[in-house]
VEXDREN-2710 file (C-alpha; in Angstrom, 1 decimal):
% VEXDREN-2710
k/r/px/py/pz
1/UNK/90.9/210.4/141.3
2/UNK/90.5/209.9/138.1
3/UNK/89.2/213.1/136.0
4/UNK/85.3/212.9/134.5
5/UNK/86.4/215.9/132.1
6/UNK/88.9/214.0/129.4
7/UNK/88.1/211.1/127.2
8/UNK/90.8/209.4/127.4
9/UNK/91.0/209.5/131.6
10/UNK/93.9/210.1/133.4
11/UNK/94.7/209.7/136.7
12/UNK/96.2/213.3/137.2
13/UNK/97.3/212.4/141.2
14/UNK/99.0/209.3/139.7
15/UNK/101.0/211.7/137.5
16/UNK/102.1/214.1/139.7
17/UNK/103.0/211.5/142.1
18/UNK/104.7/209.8/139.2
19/UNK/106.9/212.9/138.2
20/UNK/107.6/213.5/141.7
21/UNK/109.6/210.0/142.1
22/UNK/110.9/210.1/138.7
23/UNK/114.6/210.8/138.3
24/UNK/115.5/214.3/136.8
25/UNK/117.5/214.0/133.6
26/UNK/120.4/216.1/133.1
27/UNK/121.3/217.6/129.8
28/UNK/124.2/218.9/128.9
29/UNK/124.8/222.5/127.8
30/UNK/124.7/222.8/124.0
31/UNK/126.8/225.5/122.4
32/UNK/125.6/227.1/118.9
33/UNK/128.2/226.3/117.0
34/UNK/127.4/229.5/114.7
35/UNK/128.4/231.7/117.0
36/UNK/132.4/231.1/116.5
37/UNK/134.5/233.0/114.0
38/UNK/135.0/231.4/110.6
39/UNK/138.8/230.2/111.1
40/UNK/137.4/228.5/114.4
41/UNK/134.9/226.3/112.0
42/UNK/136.9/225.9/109.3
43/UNK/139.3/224.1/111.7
44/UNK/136.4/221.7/112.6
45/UNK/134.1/222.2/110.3
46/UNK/136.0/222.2/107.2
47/UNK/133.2/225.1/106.2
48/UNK/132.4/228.8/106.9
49/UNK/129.5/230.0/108.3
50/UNK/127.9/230.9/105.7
51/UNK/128.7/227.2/103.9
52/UNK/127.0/225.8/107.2
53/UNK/123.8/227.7/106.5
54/UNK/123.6/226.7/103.2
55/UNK/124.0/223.0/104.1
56/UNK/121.3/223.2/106.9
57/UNK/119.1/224.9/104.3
58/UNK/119.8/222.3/101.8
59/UNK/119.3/219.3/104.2
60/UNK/116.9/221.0/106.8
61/UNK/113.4/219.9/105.2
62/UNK/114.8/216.1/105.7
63/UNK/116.5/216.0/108.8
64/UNK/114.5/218.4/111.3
65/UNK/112.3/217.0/114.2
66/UNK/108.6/217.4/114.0
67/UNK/109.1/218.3/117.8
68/UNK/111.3/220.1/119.9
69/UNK/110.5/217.3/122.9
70/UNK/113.6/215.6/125.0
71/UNK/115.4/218.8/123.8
72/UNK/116.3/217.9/120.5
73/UNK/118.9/218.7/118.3
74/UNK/118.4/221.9/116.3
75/UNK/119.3/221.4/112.3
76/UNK/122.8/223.0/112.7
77/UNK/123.5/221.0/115.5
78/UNK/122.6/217.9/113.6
79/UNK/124.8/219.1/110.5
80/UNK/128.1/220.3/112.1
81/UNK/128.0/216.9/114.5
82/UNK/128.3/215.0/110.7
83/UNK/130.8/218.1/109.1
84/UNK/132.9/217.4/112.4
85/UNK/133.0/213.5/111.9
86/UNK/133.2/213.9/108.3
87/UNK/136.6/215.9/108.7
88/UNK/138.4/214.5/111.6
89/UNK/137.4/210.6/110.9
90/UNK/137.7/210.3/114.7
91/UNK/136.0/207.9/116.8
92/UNK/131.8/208.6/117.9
93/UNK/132.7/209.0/121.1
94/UNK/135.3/211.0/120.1
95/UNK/132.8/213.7/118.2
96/UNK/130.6/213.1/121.1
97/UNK/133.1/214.4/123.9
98/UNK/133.7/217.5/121.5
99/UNK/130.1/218.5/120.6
100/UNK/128.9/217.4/124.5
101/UNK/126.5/214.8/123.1
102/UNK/126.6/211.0/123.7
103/UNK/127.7/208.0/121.3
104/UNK/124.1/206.9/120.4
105/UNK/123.2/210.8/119.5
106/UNK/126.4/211.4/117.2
107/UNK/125.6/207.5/115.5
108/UNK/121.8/208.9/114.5
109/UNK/122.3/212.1/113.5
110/UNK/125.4/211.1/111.1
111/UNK/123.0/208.7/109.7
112/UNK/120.4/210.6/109.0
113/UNK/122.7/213.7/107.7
114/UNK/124.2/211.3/105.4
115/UNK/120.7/210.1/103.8
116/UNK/119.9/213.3/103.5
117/UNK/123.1/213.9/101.6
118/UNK/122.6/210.7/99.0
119/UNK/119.0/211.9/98.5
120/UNK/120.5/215.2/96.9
121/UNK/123.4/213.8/95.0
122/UNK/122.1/213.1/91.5
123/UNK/121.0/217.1/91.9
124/UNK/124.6/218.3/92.1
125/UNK/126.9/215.4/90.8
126/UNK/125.7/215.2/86.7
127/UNK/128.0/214.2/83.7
128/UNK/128.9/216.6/82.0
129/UNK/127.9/218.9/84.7
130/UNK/125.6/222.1/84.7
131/UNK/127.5/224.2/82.2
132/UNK/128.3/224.5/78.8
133/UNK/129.8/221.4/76.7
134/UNK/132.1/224.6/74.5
135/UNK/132.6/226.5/78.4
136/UNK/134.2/223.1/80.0
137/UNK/136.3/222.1/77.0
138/UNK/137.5/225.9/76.3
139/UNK/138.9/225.3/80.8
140/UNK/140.7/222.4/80.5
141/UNK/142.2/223.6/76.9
142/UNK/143.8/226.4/79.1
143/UNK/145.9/223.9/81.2
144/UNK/147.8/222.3/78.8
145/UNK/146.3/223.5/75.5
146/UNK/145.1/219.5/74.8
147/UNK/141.4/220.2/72.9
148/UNK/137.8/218.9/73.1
149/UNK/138.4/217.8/76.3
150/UNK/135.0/217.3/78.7
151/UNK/136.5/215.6/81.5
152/UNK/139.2/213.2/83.7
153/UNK/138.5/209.9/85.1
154/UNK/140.4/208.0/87.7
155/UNK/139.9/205.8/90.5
156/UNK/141.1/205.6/94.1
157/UNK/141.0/203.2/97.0
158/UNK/139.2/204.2/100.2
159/UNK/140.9/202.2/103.1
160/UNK/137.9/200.1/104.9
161/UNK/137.9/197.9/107.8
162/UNK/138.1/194.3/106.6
163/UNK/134.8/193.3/106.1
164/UNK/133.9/189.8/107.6
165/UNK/131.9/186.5/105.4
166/UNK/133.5/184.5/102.2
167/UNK/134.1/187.6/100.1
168/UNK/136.2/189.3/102.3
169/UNK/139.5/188.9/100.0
170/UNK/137.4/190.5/97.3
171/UNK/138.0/193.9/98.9
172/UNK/142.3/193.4/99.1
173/UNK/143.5/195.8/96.4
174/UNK/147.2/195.7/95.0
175/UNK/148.7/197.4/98.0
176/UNK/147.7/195.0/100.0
177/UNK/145.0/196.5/102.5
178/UNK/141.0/196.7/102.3
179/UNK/139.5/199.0/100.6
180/UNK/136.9/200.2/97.9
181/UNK/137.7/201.1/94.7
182/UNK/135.8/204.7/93.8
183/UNK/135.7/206.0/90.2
184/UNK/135.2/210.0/89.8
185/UNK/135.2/211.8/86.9
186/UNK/136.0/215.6/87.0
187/UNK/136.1/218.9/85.2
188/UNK/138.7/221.4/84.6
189/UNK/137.6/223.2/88.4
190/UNK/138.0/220.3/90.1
191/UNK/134.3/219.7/90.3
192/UNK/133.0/216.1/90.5
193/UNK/131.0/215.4/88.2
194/UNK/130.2/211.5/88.5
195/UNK/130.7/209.1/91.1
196/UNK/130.4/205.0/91.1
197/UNK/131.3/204.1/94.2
198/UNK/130.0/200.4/94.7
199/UNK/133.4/197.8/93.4
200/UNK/135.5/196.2/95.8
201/UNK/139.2/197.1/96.0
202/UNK/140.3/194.3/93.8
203/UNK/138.5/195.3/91.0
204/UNK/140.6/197.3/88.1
205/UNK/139.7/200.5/87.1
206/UNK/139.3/199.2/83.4
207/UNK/136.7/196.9/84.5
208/UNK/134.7/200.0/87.3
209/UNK/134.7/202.1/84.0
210/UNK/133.7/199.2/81.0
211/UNK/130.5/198.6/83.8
212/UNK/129.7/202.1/84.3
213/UNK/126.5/204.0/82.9
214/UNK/128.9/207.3/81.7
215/UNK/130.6/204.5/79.5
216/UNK/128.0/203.5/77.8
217/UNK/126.7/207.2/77.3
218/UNK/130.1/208.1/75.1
219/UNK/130.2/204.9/73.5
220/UNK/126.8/205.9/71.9
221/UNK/128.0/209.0/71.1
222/UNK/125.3/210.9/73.4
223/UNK/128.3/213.8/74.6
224/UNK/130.7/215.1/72.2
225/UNK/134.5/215.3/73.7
226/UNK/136.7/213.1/74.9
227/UNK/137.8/211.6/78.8
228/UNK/141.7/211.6/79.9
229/UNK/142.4/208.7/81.7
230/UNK/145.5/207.0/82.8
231/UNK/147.7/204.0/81.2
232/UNK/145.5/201.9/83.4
233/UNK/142.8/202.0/80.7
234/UNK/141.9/200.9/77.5
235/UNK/142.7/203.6/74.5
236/UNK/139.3/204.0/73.4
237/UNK/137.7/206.9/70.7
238/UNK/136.2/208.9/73.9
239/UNK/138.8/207.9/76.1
240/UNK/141.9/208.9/75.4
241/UNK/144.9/207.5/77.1
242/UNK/149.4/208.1/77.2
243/UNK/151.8/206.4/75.3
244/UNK/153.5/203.4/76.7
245/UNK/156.8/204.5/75.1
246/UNK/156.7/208.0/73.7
247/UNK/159.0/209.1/70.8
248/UNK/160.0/212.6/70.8
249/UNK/156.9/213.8/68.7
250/UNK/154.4/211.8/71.2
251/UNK/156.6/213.9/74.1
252/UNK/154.6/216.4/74.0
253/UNK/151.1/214.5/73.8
254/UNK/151.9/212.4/76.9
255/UNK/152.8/216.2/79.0
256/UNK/150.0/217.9/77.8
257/UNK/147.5/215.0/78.6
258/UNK/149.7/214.8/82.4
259/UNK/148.9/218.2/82.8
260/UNK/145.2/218.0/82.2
261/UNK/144.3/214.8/83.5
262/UNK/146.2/215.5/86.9
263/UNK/142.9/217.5/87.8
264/UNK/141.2/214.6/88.6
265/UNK/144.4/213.7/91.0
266/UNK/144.3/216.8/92.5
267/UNK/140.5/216.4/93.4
268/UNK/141.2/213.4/95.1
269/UNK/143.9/215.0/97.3
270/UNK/141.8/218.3/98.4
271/UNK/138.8/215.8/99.0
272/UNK/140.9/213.1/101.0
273/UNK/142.6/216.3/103.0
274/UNK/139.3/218.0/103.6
275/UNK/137.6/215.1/104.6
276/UNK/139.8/212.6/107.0
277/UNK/137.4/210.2/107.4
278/UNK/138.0/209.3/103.7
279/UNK/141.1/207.8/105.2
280/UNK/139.8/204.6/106.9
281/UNK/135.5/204.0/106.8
282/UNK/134.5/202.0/109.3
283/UNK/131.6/200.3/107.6
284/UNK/130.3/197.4/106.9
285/UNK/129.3/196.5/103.1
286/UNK/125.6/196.1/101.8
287/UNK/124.5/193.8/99.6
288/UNK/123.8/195.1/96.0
289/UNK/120.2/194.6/94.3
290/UNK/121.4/191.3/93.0
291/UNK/122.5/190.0/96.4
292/UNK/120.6/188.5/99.5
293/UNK/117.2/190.2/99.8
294/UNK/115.1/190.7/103.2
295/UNK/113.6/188.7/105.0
296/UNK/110.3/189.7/105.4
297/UNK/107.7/191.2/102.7
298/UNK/105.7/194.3/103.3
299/UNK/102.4/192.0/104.0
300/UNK/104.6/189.7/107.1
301/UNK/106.2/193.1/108.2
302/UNK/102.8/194.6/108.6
303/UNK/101.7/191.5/110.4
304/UNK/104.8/192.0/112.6
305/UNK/103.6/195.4/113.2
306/UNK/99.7/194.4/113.8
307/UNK/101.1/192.3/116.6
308/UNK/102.3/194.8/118.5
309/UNK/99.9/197.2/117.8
310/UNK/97.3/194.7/119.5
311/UNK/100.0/194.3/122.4
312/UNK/102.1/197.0/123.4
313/UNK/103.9/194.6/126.0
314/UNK/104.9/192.1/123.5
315/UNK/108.6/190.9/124.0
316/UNK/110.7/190.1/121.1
317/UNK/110.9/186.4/122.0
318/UNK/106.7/186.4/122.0
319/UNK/107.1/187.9/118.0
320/UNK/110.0/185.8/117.2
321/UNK/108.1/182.8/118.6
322/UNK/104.9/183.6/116.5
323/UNK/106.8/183.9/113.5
324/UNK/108.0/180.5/114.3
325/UNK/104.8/178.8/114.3
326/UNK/102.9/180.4/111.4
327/UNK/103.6/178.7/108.5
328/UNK/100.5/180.2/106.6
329/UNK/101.6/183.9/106.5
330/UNK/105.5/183.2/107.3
331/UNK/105.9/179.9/105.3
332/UNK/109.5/178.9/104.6
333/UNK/110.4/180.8/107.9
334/UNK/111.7/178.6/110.6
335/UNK/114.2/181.0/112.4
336/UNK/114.5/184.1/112.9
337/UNK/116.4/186.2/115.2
338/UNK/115.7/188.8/117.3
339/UNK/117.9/191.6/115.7
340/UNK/116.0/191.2/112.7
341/UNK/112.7/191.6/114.7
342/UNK/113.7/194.9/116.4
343/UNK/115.1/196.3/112.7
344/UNK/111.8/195.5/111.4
345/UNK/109.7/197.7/114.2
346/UNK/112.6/199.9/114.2
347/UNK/111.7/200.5/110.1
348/UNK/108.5/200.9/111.0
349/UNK/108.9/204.0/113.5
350/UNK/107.7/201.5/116.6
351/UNK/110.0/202.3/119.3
352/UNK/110.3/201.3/123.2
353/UNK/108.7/203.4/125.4
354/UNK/107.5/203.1/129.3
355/UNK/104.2/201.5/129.7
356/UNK/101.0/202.6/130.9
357/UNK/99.0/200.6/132.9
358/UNK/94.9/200.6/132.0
359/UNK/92.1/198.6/134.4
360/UNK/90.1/196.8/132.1
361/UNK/87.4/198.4/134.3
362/UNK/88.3/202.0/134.2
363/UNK/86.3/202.6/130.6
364/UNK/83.4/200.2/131.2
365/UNK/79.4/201.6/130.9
366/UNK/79.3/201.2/134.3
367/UNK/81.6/203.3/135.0
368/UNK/81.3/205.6/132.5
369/UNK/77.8/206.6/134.0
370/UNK/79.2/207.1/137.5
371/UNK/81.3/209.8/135.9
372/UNK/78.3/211.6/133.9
373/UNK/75.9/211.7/137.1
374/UNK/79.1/212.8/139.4
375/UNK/79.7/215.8/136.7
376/UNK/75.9/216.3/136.7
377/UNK/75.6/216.3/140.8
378/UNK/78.7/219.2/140.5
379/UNK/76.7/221.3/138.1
380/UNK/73.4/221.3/140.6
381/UNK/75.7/222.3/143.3
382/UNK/77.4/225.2/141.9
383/UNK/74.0/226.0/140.4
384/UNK/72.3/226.3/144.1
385/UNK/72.6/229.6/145.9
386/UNK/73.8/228.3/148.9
387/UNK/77.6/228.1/148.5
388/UNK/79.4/224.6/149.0
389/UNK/82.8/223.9/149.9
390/UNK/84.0/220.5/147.8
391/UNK/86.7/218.7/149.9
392/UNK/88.3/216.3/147.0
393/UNK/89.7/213.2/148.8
394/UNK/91.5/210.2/146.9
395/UNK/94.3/207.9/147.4
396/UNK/97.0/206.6/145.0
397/UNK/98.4/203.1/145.5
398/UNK/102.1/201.7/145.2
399/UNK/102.0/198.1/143.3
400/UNK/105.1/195.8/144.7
401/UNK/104.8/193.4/141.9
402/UNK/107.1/193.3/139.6
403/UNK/106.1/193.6/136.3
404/UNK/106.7/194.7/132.6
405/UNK/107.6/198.3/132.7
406/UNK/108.4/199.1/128.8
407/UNK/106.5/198.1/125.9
408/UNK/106.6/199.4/122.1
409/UNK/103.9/201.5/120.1
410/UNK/104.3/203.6/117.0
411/UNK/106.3/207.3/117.7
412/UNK/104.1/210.3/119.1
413/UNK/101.5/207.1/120.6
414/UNK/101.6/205.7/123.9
415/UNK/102.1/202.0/124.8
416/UNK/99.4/200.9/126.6
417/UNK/98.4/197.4/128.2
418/UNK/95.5/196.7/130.1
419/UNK/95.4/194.9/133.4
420/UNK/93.1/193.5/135.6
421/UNK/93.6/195.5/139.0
422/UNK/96.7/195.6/140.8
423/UNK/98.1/192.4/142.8
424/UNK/100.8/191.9/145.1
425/UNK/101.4/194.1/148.4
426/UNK/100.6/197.9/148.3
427/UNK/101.6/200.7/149.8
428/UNK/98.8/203.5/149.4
429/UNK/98.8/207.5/149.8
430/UNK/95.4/209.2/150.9
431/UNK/95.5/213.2/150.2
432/UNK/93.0/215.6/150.2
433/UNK/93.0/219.1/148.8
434/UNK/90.0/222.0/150.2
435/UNK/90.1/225.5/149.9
436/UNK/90.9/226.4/153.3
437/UNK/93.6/223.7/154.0
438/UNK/95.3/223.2/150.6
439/UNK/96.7/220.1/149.7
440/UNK/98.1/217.8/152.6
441/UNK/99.0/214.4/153.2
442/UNK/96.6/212.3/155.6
443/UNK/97.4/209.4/158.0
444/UNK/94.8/207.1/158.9
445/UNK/94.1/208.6/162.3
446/UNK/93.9/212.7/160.4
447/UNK/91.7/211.3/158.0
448/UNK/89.2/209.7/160.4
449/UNK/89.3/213.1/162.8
450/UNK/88.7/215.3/159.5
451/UNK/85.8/213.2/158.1
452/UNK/84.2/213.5/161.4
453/UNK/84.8/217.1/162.0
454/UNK/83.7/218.0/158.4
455/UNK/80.7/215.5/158.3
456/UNK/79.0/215.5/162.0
END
């Protein structure tokens, strides 16, 4: 029966029969991962407690839920599933077996942790850095006694999975394998203090520093000191590099510059040991700004989206299909697939969700105004001295048909189609609930004695 109360109407018995038939969803139990001694996280964590509360305050404001539905993950849940994929370098479904969540949970969250992560990196990783210029220099002139000395630049290769398309041989370094080729410049604490991270493995080092934006900083004389840098680079003013072949009075140059610049060697090996996934990515690379664009604009993807927010059923081959076939908004456009259909809804928060059926009917004046006089009969009823006792009858019906169960509609909305009425065989449920019987099921022959007992 369908409720004259709500605006939107509901058919509350269709609901609770719904729920009723609906399998029950198991979660598994979830274990704060707080709660364990620091050695314990350190082991799988690669942080304390306390560094795990700092994180989730740091990253909390862009990774929480707006809503706690489906049990979702809490923010430290969210961060130590990325710290514990971040220091093992294991397989998702490894992680997933260890923090008792699935492979599609662990994939998400890592994602969204490491946005969160690149949104805050120009705020900690800043050439020089966030002290003093005379502080920095005075801390590396301790190691070795070499002066005006602001920082040490090197690069390393980070092992990839060969990447597929014409450029792959792009990304074979000098050893031999795949990988990309990550500059890092460091201070005297083994503090990173820059970060390019964008060449393939083939490119030299020379080349990763000659394009960078803290080369052309020193070259217009905007920090005052000097970078160590290995014999792989060019001997430059603010870039100061060993002797090729050292005579005794350059001896002591080439170990004092060793002995400073291997801090930037030993922040790649605390980095690389605290963090195993640094030891093979499994990633795929994006194209750079100057590389292939998208597909769509913002105007077509807000088309794409218009047509399913005028059809929640839509199927991706309907959309793809339409795309097709306009050549006035999508001209140029003559294939698409459907991958890059779902990315688009995915981008714009539209996800799959079950359907809910609407008679075209069920809102109509008609209607509508049955509702308002039944309410208003209810009233004068319950207004009238004599008491009544309301026997509320309906029935719910089983549709055989088979028919599109899932549609798509923006998160926190539901998809909603309308339909005609219901076709194909039924099988329908009659129930009536009074104050004196309760709820009970009726059979055609109980229904007919109780309407004549009630009613003659």
């Amino acid at each position: 029966m369908a409720c004259p109360f709500l605006r939107d109407v509901v058919d509350e018995e269709a609901l609770v029969l719904r729920r009723a038939f609906r399998r029950e969803r198991v979660f598994r139990d979830r274990l704060d991962p707080l709660a364990f001694p620091d050695d314990h996280l350190y082991e799988r964590y690669r942080f304390s407690a306390d560094g795990i509360r700092y994180l989730c305050r740091l990253l909390g404001p862009r990774i929480k839920h707006r809503t706690a539905r489906s049990h979702a993950l809490s923010v430290e849940q969210m961060v130590c599933v990325a710290l514990r994929f971040f220091a093992s370098g294991a397989f998702l479904y490894s992680v997933g077996d260890a923090e008792q969540l699935n492979k599609a949970t662990i994939c998400r969250k890592i994602r969204s942790v490491c946005l969160a992560i690149k949104a805050l990196a120009d705020v900690f990783i800043s050439f020089p850095g966030h002290r003093r210029l005379c502080d920095m220099k005075e801390e590396f002139y301790r190691i070795a006694g070499f002066p005006n000395v602001i920082g040490a630049v090197d690069c390393t290769h980070i092992r990839i999975k060969a990447p597929s398309g014409a450029h792959e041989a792009d990304f074979v370094n000098r050893k031999s394998f795949h990988s990309i080729n990550v500059q890092m410049v460091c201070n005297a604490d083994c503090v990173i203090s820059n970060v390019v991270a964008k060449w393939p493995g083939s490119v030299h080092d020379s080349r990763i520093f000659r394009a960078s934006e803290i080369y052309q900083c020193l070259s217009q004389g905007e920090f005052s000191g000097v970078l160590l840098g290995d014999r792989g680079y060019g001997c430059q003013p603010f870039l100061l590099t060993p002797f090729t072949d050292p005579q005794e009075a350059q001896q002591a140059y080439n170990h004092a510059h060793a002995r400073t610049r291997a801090r930037v060697e030993m922040t790649f090996g605390l980095l690389k040991a605290r963090f195993h996934c640094l030891h093979k990515l499994r990633i795929e690379r994006l194209p750079h700004g100057d590389g292939r664009t998208g597909m769509f604009s913002p105007h077509q993807e807000t088309l794409i989206v218009d047509m399913v927010r005028e059809n929640n059923a839509i199927k991706l081959s309907e959309i793809q299909q339409k795309i097709i076939e306009d050549h006035v908004h999508f001209e140029g456009i003559n294939s698409v697939s459907l991958s890059t259909v779902d990315r688009v809804l995915k981008r714009n928060r539209l996800r799959m969700k079950q359907l809910y059926r609407v008679p075209f009917d069920r809102n109509s004046d008609r209607v509508k105004e049955q509702r308002f006089q039944y309410v208003q009969r209810v009233f004068q009823l319950d207004a009238m001295e004599r008491p009544h006792e309301y026997i509320y009858m309906d029935e719910a019906g089983f549709n055989l048909t088979k028919r599109r169960r899932r549609g798509r509609n923006v998160i926190g909305h539901r998809a909603i189609v309308g339909v005609p009425g219901q076709r194909g065989g039924n099988v329908t449920l009659c129930a009536a609930i009074m104050p004196t019987w309760g709820p009970t099921t009726l059979t055609s022959s109980s229904f007919s004695s109780i309407t004549c007992e009630m009613l003659c």
